[in-house]
TIFI-382552 format. One record per residue: x, y, z of N, C-alpha, C in turn. Coordinates in steps of 0.1 Angstrom, whole numbers, padded with zeros to 4 digits, always signed. Atoms other than C-alpha are relative to their C-alpha. Layout:
BEGIN
XYZXYZXYZ/...
// end
This chain:
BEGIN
-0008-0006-0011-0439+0204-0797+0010-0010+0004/-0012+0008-0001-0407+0189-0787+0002-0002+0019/+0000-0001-0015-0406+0202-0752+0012+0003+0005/-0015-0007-0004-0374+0220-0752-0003+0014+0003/+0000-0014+0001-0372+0252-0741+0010+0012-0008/-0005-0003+0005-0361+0274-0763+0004+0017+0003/-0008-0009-0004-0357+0306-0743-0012-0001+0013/+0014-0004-0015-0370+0319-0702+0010+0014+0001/+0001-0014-0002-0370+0350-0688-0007-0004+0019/-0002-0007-0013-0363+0359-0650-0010+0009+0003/+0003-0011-0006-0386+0378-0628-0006-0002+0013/+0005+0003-0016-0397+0383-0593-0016-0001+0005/+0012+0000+0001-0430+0390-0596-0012-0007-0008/+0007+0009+0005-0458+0366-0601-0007+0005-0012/+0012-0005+0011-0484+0368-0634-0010+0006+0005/+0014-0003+0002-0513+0384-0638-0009-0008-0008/+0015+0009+0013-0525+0366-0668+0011-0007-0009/-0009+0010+0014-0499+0359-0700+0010+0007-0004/-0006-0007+0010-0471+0372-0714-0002+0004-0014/+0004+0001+0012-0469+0386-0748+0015-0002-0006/-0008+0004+0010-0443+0378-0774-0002+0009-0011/-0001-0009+0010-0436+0408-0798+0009-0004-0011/-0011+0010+0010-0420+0391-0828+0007+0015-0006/-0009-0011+0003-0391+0417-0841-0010-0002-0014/+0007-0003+0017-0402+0434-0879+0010-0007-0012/-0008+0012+0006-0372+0412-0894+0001-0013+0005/-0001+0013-0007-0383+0381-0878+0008-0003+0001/-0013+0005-0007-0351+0378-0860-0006-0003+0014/+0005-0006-0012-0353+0372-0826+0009+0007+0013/-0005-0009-0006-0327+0394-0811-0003+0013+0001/+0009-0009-0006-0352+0418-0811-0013+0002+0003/+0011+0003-0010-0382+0406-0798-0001+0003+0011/-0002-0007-0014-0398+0420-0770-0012-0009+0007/+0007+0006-0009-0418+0403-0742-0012+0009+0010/+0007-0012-0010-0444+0425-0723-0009-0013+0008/+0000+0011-0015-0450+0407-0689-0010+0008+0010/+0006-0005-0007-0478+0417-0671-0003-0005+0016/-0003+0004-0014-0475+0412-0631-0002+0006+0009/+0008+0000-0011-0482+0414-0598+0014+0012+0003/-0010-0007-0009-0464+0445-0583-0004-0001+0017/-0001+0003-0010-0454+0448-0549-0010+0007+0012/+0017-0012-0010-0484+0473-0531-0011+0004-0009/+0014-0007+0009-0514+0471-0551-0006+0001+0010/+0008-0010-0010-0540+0490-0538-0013-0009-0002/+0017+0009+0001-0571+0467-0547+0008-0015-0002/+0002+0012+0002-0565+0429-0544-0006-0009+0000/+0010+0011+0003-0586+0400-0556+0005-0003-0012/-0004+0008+0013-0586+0374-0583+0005+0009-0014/-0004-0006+0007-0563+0385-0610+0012+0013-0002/-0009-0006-0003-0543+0408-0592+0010+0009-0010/-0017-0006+0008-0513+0432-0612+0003+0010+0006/-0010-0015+0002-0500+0468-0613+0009-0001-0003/-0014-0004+0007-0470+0464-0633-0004-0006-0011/-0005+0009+0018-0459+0452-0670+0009+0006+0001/-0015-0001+0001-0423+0448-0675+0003-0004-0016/-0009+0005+0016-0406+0445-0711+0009+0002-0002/-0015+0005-0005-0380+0426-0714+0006+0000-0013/-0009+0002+0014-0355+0424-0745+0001-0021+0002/-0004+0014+0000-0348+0387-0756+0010-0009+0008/-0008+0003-0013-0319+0386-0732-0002+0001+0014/+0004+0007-0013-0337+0388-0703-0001+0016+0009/+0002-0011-0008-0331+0425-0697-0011+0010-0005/+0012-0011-0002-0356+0455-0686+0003+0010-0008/-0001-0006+0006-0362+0476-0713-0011+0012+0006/+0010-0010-0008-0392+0495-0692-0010-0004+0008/+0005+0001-0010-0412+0495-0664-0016+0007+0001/+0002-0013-0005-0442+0509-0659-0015-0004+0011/+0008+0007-0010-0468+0504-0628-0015+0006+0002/+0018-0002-0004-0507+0508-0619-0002-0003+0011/+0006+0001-0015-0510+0507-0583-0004+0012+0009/-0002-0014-0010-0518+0543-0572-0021+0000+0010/+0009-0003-0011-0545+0552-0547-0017+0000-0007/+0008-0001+0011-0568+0552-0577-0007-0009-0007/-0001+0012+0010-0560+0526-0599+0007-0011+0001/-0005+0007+0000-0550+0493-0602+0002-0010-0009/-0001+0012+0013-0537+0470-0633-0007-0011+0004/-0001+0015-0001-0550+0434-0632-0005-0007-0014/+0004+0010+0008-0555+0407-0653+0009+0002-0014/-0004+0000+0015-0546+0412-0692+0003+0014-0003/-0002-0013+0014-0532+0439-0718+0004-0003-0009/+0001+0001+0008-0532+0439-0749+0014+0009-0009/-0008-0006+0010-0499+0450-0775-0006-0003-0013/+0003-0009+0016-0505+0472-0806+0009-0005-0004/-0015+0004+0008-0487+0466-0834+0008+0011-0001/-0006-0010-0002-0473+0498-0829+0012+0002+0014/-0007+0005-0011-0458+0484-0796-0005+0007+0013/+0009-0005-0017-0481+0505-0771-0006-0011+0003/+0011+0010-0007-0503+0487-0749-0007+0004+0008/+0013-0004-0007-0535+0486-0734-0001-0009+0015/+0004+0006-0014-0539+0478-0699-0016+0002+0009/+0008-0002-0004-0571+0471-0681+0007+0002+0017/-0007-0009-0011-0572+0490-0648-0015+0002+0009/+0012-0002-0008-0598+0487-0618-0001+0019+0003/+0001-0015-0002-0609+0523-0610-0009+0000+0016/+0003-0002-0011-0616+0534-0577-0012+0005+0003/+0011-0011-0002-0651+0551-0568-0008-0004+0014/+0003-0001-0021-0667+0557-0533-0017+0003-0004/+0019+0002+0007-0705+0553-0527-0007+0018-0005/+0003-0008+0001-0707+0590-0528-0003+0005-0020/+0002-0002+0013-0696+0585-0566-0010-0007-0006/+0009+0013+0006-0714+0554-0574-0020+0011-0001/+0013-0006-0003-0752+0575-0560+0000+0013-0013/+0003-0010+0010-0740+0605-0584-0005-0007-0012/+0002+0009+0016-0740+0578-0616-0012-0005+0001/+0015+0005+0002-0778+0566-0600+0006-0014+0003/+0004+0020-0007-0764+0530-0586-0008+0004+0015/+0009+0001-0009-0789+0522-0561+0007-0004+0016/-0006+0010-0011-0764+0502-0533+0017+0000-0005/-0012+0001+0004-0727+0500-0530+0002-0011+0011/+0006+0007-0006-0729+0464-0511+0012-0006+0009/-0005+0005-0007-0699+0467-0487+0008+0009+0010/+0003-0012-0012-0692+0484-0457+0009+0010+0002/-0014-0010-0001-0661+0503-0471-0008+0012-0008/+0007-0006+0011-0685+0519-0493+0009+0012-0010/-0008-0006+0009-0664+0521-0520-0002-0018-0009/+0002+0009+0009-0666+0499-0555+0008+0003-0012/-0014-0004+0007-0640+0495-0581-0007+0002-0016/+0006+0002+0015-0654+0502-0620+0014-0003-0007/-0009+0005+0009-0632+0496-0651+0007+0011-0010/-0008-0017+0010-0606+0520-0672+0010-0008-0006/-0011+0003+0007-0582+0512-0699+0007+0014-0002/-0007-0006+0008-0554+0526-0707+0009-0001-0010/-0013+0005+0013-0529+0527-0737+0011+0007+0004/-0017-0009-0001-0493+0535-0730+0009-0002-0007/-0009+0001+0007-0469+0542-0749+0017+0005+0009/-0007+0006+0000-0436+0529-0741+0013+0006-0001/-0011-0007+0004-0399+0545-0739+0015-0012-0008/-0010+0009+0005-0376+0513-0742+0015+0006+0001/-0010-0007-0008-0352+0531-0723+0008-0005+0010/-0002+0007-0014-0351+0508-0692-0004+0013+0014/+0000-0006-0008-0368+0537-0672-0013-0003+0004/+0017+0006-0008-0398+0531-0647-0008+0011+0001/+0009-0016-0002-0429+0555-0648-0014-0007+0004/+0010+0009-0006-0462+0549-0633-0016+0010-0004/+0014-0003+0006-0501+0559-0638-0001+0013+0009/+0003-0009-0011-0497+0585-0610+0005+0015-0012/-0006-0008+0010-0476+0605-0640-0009-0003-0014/+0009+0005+0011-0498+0606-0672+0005+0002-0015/-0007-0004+0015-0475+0616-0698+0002-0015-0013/-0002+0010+0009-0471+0582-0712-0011-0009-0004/+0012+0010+0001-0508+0574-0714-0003+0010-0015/+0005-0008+0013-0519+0586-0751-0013-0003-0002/+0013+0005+0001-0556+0569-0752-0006-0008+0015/+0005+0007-0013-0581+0558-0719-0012+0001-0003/+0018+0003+0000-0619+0547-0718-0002-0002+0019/-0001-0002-0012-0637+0547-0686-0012-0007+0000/+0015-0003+0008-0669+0530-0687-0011+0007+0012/+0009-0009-0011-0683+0553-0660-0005+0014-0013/-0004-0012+0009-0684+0576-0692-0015-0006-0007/+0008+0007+0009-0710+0548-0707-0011-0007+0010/+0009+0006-0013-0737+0540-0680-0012+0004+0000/+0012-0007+0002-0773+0546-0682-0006-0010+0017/+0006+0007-0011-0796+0539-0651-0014+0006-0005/+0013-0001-0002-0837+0539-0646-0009+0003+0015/+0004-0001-0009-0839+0549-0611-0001+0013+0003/+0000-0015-0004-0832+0586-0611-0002+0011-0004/+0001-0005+0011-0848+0607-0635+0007+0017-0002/-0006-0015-0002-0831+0641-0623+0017-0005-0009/-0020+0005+0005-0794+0623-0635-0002+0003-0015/+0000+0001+0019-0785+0627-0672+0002-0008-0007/-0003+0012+0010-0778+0591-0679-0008-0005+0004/+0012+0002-0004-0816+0583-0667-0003-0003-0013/+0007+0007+0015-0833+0562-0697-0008-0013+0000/+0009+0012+0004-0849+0529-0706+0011-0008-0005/-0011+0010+0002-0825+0505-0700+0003-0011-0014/+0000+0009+0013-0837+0482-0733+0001+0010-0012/-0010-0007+0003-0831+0510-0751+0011+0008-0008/-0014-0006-0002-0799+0515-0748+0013-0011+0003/-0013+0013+0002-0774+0485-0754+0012+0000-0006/-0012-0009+0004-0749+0508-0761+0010+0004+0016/-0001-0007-0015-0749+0519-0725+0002-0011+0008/-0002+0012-0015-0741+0496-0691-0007+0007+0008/+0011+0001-0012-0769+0492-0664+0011+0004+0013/-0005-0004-0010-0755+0510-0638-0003-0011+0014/+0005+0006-0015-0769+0491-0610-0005-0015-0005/-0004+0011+0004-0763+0458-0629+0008-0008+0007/-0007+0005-0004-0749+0432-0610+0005+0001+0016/-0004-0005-0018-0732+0433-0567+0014+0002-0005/-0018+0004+0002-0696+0430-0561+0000-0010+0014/-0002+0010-0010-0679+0408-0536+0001+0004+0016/+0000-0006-0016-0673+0408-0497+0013+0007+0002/-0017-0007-0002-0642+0429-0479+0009-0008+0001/-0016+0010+0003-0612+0415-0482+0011+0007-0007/-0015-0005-0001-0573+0419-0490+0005+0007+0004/-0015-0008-0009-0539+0435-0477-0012+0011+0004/+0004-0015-0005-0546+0466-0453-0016+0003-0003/+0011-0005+0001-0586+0460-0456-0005+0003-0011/+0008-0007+0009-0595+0472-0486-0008-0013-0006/+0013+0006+0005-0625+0462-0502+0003-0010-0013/+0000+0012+0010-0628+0430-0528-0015+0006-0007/+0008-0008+0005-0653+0455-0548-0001+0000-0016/+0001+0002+0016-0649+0442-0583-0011+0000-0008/+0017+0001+0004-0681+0451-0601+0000-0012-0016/-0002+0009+0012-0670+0437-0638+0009-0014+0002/-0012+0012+0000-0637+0415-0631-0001+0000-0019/-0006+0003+0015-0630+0420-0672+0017-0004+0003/-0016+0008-0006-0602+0395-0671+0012-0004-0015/-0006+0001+0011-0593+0397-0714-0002+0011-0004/+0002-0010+0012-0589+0421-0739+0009-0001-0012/-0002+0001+0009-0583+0419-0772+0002+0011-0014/-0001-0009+0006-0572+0442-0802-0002-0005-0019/+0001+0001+0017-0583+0439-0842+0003+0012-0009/-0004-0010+0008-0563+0463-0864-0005+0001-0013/+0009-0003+0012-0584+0462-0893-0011+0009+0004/+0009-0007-0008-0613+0469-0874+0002+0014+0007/-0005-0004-0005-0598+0491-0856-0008+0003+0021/+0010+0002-0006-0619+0477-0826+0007-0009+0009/-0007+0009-0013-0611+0464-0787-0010-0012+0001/+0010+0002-0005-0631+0437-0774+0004-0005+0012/-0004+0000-0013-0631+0428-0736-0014-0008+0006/+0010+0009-0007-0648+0400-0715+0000+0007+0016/+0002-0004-0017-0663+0405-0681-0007-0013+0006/+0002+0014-0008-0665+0375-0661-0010+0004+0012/+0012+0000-0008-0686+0389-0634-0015+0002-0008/+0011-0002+0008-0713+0401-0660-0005-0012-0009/+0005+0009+0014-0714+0371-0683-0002+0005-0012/+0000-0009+0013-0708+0394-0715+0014+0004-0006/-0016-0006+0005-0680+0404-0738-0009+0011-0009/+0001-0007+0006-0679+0436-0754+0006+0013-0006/-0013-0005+0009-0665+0453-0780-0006+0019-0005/-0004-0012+0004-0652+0492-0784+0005+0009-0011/-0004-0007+0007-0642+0517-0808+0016+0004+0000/-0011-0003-0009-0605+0519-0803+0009+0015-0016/-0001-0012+0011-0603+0550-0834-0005+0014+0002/+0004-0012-0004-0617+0573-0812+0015+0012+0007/-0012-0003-0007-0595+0600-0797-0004+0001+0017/-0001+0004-0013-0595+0602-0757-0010+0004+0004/+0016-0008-0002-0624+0631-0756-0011-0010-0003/+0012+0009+0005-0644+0607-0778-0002-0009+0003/+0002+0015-0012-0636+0576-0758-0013+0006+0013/+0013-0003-0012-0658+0597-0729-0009+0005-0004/+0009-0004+0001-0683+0607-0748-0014-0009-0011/+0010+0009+0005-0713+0592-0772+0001+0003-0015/-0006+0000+0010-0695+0605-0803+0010+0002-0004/-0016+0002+0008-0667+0602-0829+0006-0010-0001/-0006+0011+0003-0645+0576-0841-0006-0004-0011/+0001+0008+0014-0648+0555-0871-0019-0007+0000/+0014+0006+0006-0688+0542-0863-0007+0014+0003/+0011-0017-0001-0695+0581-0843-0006-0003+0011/+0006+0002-0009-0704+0564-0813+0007+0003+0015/-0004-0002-0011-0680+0575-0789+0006-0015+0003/-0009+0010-0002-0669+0554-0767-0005-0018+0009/+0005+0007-0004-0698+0536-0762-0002-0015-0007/-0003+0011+0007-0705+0498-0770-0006-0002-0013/+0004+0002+0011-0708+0489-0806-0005-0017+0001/+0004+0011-0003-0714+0453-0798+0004-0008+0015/-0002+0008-0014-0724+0427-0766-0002-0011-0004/+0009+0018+0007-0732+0392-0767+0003-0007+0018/-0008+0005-0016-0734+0366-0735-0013-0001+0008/+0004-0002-0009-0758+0379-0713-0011+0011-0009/+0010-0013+0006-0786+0402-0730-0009+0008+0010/+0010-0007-0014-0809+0406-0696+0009+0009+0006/-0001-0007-0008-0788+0426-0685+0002+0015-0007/+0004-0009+0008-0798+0451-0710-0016+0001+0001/+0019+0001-0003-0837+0440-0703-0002-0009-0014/+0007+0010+0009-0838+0419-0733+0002-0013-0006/+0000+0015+0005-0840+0385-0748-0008-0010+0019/+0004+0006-0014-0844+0360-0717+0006-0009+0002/-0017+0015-0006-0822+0326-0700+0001-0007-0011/-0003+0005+0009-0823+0312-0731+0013+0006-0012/-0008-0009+0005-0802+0340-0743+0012+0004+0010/-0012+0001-0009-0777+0335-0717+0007-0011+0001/-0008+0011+0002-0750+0317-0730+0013-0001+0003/-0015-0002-0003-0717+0329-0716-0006+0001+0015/-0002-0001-0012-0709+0323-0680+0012+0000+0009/-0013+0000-0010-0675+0330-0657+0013+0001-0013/-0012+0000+0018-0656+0335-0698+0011+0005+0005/-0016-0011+0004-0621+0344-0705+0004-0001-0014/-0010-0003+0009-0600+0347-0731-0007+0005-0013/+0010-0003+0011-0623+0366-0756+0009+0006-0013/-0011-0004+0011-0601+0369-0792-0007-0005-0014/+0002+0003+0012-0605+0373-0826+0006-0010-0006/-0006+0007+0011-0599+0343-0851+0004+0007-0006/-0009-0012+0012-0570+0358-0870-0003+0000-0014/+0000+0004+0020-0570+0360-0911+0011-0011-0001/-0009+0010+0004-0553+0328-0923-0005-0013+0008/+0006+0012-0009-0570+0307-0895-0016-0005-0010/+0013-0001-0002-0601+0290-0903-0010+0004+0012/+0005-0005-0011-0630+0310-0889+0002+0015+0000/-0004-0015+0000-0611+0342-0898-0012+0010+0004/+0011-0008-0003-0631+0369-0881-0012-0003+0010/+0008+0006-0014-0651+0347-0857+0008+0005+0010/-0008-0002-0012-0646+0349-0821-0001-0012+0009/-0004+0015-0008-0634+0320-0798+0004+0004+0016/+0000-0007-0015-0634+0323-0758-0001-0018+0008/+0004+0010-0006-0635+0298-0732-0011+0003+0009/+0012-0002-0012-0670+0296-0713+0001-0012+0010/-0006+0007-0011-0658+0282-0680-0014-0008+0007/+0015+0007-0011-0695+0275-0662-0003-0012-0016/+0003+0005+0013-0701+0255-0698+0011-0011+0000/-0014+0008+0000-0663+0238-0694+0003-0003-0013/-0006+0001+0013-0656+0241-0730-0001+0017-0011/+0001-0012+0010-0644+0264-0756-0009+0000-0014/+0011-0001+0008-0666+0278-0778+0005+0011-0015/+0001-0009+0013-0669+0299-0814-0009+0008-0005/+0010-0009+0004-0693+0323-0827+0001+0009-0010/+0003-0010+0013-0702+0343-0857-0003+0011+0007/+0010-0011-0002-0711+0379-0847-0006+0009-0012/+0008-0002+0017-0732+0396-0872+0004+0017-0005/-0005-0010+0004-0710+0424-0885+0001+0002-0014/-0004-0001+0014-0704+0437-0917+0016+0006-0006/-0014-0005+0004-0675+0446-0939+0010+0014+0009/-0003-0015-0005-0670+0480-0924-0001+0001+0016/+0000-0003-0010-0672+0467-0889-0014+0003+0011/+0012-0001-0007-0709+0475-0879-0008-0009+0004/+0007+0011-0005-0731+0454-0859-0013+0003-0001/+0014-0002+0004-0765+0446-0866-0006-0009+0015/+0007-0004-0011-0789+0450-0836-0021-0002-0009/+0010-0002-0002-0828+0443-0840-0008+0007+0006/+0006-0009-0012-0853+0469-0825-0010-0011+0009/+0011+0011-0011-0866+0449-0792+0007-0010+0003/+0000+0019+0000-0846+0418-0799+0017+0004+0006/-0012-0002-0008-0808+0412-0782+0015-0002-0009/-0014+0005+0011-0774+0410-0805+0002-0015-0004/-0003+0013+0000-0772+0379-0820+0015-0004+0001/+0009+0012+0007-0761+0353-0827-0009-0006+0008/+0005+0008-0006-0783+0327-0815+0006-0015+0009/-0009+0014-0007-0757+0300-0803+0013-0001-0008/-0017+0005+0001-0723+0290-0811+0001-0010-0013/-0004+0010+0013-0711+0271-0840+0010-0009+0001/-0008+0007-0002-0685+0255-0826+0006-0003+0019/+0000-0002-0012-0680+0240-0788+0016-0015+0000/-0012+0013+0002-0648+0217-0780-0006-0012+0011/+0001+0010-0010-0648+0187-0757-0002+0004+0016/+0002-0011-0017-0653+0193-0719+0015+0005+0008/-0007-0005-0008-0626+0210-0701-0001+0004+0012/+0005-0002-0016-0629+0219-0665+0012+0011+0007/-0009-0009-0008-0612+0249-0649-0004+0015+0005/+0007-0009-0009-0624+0273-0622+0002+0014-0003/-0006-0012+0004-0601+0299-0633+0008+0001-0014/-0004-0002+0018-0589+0316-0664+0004-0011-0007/+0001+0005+0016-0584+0295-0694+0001+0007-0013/-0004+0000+0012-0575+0298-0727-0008-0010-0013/+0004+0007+0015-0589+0293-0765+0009+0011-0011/-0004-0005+0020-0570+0302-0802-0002-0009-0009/+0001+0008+0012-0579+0293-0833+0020-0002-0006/-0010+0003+0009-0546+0279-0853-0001+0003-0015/+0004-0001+0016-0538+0285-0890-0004-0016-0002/+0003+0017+0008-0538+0243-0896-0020-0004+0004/+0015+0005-0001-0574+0247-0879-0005-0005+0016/-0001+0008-0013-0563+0229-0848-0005+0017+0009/+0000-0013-0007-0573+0252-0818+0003-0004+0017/-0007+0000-0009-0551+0257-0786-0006+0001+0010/+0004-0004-0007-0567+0253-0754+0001-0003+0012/-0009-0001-0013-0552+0260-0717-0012-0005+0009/+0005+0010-0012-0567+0237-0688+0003+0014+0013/-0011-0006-0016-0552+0265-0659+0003-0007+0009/-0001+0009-0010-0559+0247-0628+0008-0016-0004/-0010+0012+0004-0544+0213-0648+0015-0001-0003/-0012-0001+0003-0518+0233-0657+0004-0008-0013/-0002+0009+0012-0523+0215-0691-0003+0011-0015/+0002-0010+0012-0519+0232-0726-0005-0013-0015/+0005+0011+0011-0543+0211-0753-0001+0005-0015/+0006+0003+0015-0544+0209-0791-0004-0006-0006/+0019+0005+0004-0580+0199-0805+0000+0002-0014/+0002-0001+0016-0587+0193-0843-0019+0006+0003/+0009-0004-0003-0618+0202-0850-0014-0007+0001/+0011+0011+0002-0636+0172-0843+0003-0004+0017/-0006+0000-0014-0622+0176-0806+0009-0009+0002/-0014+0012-0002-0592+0149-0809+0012+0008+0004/-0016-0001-0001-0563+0158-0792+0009-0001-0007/-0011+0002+0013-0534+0162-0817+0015-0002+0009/-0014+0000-0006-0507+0173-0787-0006+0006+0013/+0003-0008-0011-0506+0186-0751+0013-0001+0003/-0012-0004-0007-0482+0197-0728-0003+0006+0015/-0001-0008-0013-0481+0203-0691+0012-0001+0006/-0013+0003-0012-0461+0214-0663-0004-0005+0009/+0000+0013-0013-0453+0195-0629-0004+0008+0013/-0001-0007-0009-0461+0206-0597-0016+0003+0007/+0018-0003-0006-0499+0207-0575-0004+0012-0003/+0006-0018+0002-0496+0248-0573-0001+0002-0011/-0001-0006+0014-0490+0252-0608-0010+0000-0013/+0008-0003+0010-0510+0268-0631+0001+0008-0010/-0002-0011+0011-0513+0285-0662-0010+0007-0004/+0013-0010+0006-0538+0316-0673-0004-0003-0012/+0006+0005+0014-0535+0310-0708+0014+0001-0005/-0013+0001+0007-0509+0303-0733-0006+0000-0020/+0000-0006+0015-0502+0314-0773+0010-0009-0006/-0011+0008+0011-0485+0293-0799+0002+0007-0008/-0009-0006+0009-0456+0310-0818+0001-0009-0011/-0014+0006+0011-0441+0300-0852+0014+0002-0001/-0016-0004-0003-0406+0290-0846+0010+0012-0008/-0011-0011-0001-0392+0320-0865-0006+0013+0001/
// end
């Protein structure tokens, strides 16, 4: 790194998480696109992570489209993910009131607005027009998961997603986990049940995966289903709907394994090691309560399927690879490199490290400033 800047980009509105970098299909870059995910001006749920907008910008700095997540409903925050097709997937709190929560069989909604936010992606596809459209209009959403669609409880046997929580590790424990106290703008509730603060996309696979920092688990979706089969418990490339094909992290909260099997805590940045990297196909994340980034094998096969024991919890059994200690309260950053090296963001230091794989420092880079922080950051090749 030289430490020149080699291009910025104007905007009014703070981050959410990271920009992306859409490298043009003639690796030029007078047509690269930037997709900027941020803080709009009236979100309707605020707490850690905050958004409702993504802006994409052309290389010169101008707005090629707009489009926002703040409706009375829903609210962007944290990360999305660009297709190589140039849609994107946005994670999106979802609104639900205790009236809904009691339908689904949660036992408590633990704040006196009684209302609790669950989790919804969406994929949108994109005009590159420079025109603004928002979640309230649905025409430009082509694919959405909901995991209120994927929830099993053990408290209500009259409900239809009543079962035996171990199982079913396919499904999410309804009544898994609290949320936080009231809080932000105009009252509303700080009702975050998951806080999924990454998501990630593998086109081979054709498979999402997605960390949840309140749960202590990352876990990965079917993203070959069509929208019907995202809400239901079939179709798509494994036939399972749009339920989870693999977890890892936290297994008790499926009823199985035990604290020894609880190895992720407060995680972000959950991403596949690319092809070309060592590790290809691993996955690398930062476990924040741990203060170092970590690696892991998950135990899939060619075709994408995960292997599950009857009784026993998704392996693996531990990590294969942990970096030096790092320290940062909030979001963070891990990528594997093709040379091997692997990239990894400090936030709160506002420091960006590159670690061989014996944990040596090779280069860093920070900015100046006490406030200043970074979520996570990506290393380009200069062309």
């Amino acid at each position: 790194w030289d430490g020149n800047t080699v291009n910025s980009w104007a905007h009014s509105n703070g981050p959410a998480s990271m920009p992306y970098l859409l490298p043009s299909v003639d690796g030029g870059v007078e047509n690269a696109l930037l997709y900027y995910p941020c803080r709009s001006n009236n979100p309707t749920m605020d707490t850690g992570g905050v958004g409702g907008k993504v802006v994409i910008y052309n290389w010169d700095g101008d707005i090629l489209y707009t489009y926002n997540i703040d409706s009375n409903e829903y609210n962007h925050h944290h990360d999305i993910v660009v297709l190589p097709n140039g849609n994107f997937i946005v994670i999106a709190w979802e609104r639900l009131y205790s009236s809904d929560w009691q339908a689904l069989g949660r036992t408590s909604v633990n704040n006196n607005l009684n209302q609790m936010w669950a989790t919804a992606f969406f994929e949108i596809q994109p005009t590159l027009d420079g025109r603004t459209e928002s979640i309230d209009n649905f025409d430009a959403v082509v694919w959405e998961w909901h995991i209120t669609d994927h929830l099993v409880q053990d408290v209500d046997v009259s409900l239809d997603n009543y079962g035996d929580i171990s199982d079913h590790p396919e499904l999410f424990d309804v009544n898994c986990g609290s949320v936080g106290s009231n809080g932000g703008p105009g009252g509303q509730t700080n009702g975050d049940w998951m806080h999924v603060n990454a998501i990630t996309y593998n086109e081979d696979l054709d498979q999402i995966v997605l960390s949840s920092r309140h749960q202590d688990e990352i876990y990965i979706i079917d993203h070959s289903t069509t929208t019907q089969e995202a809400a239901s418990h079939y179709g798509g490339n494994h036939n399972v709907g749009g339920d989870f094909l693999y977890r890892w992290g936290n297994p008790q909260n499926y009823d199985r394994g035990n604290s020894s099997n609880h190895i992720l805590a407060d995680q972000h940045s959950i991403n596949w090691i690319p092809e070309g990297s060592p590790g290809e196909g691993n996955f690398i994340l930062f476990n924040n309560s741990a203060n170092e980034a970590v690696e892991f094998v998950p135990p899939v096969d060619e075709d994408g399927f995960y292997h599950i024991d009857d009784g026993q919890p998704y392996g693996p059994d531990d990590t294969i690879w942990e970096s030096p200690y790092y320290s940062t309260a909030m979001q963070g950053g891990a990528f594997r490199l093709p040379n091997g090296n692997t990239l990894i963001t400090d936030c709160d230091s506002a420091t960006i490290y590159e670690v061989n794989e014996n944990g040596s420092i090779q280069d860093q880079h920070s900015e100046p400033g006490n406030q200043t922080m970074i979520a996570r950051a990506q290393k380009y090749p200069p062309e």
